[in-house]
C-alpha positions as CSV (number, residue, x, y, z in Angstrom):
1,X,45.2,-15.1,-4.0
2,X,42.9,-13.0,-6.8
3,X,41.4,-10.0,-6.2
4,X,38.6,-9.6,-7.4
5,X,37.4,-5.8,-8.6
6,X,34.2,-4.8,-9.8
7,X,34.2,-2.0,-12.6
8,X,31.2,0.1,-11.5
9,X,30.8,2.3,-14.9
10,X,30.3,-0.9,-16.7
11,X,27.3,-1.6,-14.7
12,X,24.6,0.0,-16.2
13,X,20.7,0.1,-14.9
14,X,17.5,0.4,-16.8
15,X,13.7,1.0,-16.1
16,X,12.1,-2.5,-17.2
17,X,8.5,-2.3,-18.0
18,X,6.1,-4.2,-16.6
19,X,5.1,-6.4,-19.5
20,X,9.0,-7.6,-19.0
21,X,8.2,-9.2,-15.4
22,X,6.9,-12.6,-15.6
23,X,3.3,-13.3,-12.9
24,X,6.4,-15.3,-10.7
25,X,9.1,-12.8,-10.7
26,X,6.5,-10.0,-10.0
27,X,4.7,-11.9,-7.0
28,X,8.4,-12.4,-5.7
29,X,9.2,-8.8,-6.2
30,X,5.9,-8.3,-4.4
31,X,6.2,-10.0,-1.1
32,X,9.9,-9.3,-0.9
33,X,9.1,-5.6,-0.8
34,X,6.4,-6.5,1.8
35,X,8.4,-8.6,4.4
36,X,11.3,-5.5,3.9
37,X,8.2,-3.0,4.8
38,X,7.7,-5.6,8.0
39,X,11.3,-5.4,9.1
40,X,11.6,-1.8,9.0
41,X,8.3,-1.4,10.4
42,X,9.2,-3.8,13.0
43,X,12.7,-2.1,14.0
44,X,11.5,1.1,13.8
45,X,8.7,0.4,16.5
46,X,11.3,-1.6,18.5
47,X,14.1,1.7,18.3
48,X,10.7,4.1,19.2
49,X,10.3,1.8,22.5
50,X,6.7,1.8,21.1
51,X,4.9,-1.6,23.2
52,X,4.3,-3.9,20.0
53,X,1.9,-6.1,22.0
54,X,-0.1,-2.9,22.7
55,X,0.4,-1.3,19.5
56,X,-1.3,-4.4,17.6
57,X,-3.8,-5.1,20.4
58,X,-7.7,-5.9,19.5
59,X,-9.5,-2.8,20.2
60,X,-12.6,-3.0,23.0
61,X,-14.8,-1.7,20.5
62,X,-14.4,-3.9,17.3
63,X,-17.6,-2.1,15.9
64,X,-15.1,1.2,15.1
65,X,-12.2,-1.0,13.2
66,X,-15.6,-2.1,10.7
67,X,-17.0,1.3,11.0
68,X,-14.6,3.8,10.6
69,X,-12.4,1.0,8.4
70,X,-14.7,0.3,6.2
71,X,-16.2,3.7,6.0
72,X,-13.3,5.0,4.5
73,X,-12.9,2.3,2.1
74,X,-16.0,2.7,1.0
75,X,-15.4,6.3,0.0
76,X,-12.2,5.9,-1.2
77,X,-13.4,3.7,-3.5
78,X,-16.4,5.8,-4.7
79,X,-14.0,8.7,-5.5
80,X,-12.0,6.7,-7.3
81,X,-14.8,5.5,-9.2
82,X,-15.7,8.7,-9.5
83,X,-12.7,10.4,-10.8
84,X,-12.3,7.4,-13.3
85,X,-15.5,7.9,-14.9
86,X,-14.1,11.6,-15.9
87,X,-10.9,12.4,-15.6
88,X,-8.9,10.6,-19.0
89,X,-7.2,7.2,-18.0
90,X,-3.9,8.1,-19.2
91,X,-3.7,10.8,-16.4
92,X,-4.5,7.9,-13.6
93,X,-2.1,5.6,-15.0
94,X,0.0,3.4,-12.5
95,X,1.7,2.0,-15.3
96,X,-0.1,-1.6,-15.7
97,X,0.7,-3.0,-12.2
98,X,-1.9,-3.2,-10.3
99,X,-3.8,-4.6,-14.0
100,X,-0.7,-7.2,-13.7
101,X,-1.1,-8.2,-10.1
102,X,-5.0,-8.8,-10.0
103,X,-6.0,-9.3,-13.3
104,X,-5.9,-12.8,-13.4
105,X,-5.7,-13.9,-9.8
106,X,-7.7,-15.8,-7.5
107,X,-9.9,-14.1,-5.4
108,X,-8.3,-15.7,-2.3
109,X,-4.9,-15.0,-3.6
110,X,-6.4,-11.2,-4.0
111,X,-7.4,-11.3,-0.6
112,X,-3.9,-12.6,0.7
113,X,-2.0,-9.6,-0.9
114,X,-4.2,-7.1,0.5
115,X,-4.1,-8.4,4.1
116,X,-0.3,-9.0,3.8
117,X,0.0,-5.2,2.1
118,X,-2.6,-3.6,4.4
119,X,-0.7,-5.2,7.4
120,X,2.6,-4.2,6.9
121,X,2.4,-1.0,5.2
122,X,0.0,0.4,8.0
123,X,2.8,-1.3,10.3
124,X,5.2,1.3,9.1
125,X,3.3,3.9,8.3
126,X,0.9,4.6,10.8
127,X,2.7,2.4,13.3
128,X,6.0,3.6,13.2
129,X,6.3,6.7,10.9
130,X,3.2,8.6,11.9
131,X,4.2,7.7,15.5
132,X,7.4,9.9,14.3
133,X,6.3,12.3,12.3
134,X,2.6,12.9,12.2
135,X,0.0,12.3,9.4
136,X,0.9,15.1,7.2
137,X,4.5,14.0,6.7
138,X,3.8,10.4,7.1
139,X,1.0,11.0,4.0
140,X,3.7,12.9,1.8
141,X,6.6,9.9,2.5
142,X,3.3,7.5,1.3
143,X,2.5,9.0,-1.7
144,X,6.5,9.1,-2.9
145,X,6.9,5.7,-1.7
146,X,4.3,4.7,-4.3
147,X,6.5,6.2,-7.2
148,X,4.2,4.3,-9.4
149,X,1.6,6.9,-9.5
150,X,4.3,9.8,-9.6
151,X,4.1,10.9,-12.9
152,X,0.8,11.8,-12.8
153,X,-0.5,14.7,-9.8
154,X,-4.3,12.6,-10.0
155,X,-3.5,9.4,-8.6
156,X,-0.8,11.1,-6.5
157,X,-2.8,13.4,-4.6
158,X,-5.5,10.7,-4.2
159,X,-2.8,8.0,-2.6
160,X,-2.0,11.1,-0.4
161,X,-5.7,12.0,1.0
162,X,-6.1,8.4,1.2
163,X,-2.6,8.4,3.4
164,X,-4.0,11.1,5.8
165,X,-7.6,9.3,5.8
166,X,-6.1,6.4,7.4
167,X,-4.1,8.5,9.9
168,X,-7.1,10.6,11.0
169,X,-8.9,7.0,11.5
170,X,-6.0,5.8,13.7
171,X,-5.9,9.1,15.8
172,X,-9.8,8.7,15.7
173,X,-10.1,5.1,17.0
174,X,-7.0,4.3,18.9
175,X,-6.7,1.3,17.0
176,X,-4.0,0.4,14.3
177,X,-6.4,-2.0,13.3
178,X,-9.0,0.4,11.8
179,X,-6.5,2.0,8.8
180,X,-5.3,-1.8,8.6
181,X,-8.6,-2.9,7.9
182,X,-9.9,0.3,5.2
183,X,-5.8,-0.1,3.4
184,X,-7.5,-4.3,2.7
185,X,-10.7,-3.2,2.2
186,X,-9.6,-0.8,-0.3
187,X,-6.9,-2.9,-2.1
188,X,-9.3,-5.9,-2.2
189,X,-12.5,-4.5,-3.8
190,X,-10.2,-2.5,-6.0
191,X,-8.5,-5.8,-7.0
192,X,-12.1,-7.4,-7.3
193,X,-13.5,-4.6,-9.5
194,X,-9.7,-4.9,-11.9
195,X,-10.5,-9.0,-11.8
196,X,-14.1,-9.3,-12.5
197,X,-13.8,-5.7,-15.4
198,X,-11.2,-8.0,-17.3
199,X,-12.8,-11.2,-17.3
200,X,-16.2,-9.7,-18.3
């Protein structure tokens, strides 16, 4: 029988650039990365005996998800408006992605990646992590975890407020349902806004 051995050192990694990922390998990369959030998500809930059913139950008040949701969407998104108009855009660069996911996408195919992203990364985050470790930690573990926006301390810190935002809404409400909503809200008109600035 062969044995079969793998020489690590000739294994070599590199950073690929997004221009290099095709639209089908980078939705792929997308939803794969989403359904692993999920699972973890899902087990870390399950391990912190958290009640899943009551975790992701519809709130009595629906009026605070839209409220308080869509409140802080709606100033997220002015900031970053706001900070776009003057700081330069090389210091608020995320590298092309988010240009490569919505750019040329459907607006309902826009709309599914923010409710699948908004659903499982509040999931995890506020779900699970924040459950664990509260919203300042939970907000710094965010931020790294979106190592696209790293190199620069702009879009860094903002991903960070934004992080704590949807905590303090979850604390505020009682509702996972409320950051879930404001993390689509967000993603989507930001989508809309990178959609609608290319095609005009």
């Amino acid at each position: 029988m062969k044995k079969f051995k793998i020489k690590f050192r000739k294994i070599q990694f590199r950073q690929v650039s997004i221009n290099e990922l095709d639209d089908r390998v980078l939705l792929l990369n997308l939803y794969l990365t989403q359904a692993l959030t999920l699972i973890i998500g899902l087990i870390w809930v399950f391990f912190q005996q958290q009640n899943l059913f009551s975790l992701l139950s519809i709130p009595d008040s629906i009026a605070n998800v839209f409220l308080w949701g869509g409140g802080l969407a709606l100033a997220a998104v002015a900031v970053d408006l706001l900070l776009s108009r003057f700081v330069p855009e090389e210091l608020s660069d995320d590298g092309g992605v988010n240009e490569k996911i919505f750019a040329n996408r459907p607006v309902w195919h826009i709309a599914l990646i923010c409710l699948v992203v908004g659903f499982c990364e509040e999931l995890l985050f506020r779900g699970a992590v924040q459950h664990a470790f509260g919203p300042y930690w939970t907000s710094i573990i965010f931020a790294v975890i979106h190592v696209r926006y790293l190199k620069h301390w702009i879009p860094t810190g903002l991903v960070f407020c934004i992080s704590y935002a949807l905590g303090y809404i979850y604390i505020k409400t009682g509702t996972i349902w409320a950051p879930m909503f404001a993390h689509f809200l967000f993603d989507f008109i930001m989508g809309l806004m990178i959609k609608y600035r290319r095609e005009t």
